[in-house]
C-alpha distance (Angstrom), angle and dihedral (degrees) to the residues before:
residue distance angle dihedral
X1 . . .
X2 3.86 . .
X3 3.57 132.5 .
X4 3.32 98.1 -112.5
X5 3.98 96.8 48.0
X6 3.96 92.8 50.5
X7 3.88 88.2 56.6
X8 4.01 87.1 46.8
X9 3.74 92.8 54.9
X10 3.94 93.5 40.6
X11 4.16 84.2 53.9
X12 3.48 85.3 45.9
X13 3.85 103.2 47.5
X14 3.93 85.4 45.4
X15 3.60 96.7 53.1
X16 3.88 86.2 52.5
X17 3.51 103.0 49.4
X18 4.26 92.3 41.0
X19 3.29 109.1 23.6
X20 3.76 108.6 45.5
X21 3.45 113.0 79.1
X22 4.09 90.3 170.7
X23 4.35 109.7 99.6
X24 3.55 111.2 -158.8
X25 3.73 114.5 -149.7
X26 3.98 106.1 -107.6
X27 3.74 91.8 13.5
X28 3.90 128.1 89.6
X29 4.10 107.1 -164.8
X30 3.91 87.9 174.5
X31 4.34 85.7 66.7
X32 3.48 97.7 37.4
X33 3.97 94.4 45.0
X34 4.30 85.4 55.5
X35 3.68 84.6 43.8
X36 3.73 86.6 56.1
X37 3.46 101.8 43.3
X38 3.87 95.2 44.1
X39 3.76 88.1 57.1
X40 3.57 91.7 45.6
X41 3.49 94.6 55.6
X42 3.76 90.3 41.9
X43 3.65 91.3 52.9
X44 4.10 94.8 44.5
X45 3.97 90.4 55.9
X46 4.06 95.5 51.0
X47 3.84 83.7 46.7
X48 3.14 93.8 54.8
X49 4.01 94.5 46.0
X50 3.56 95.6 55.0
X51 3.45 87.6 43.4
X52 3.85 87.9 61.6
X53 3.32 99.2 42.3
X54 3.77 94.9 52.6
X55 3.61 96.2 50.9
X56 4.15 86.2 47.2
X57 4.52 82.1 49.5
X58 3.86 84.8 50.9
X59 4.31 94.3 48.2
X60 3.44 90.3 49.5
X61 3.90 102.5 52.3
X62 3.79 114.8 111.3
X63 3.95 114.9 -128.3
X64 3.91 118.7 -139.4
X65 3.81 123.4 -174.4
X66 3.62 119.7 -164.2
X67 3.55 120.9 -172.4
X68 4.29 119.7 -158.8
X69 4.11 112.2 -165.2
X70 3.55 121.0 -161.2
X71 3.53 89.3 -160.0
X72 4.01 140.3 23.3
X73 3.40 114.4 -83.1
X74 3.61 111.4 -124.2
């Protein structure tokens, strides 16, 4: 999960649980906004491990350059 879509489904669990005032029959919006926002929080903090542990893969990468020459260089 991306950045971006754990933030949508914390906005959209916290618009369920306080914004809706409307209560469906057989449906509680109040659990299933907490349910969304507890995955979206869930889902924004392992993004932003890997995140940090790619970018720490990426630092620690040793460069080689190699150069071929078709002729002697003078």
């Amino acid at each position: 999960m991306t950045i971006g879509g754990s933030i949508a489904l914390l906005i959209i669990g916290a618009i369920m649980r306080f914004g809706i005032t409307w209560k469906p029959s057989h449906v509680d919006l109040h659990a299933i906004g907490v349910i969304l926002m507890v995955a979206g929080g869930v889902g924004l903090i392992l993004s932003i491990v890997f995140l940090a542990i790619r970018r720490r893969d990426r630092a620690s990468a040793d460069v080689y350059e190699e150069r071929h020459y078709t002729e002697r260089p003078s």
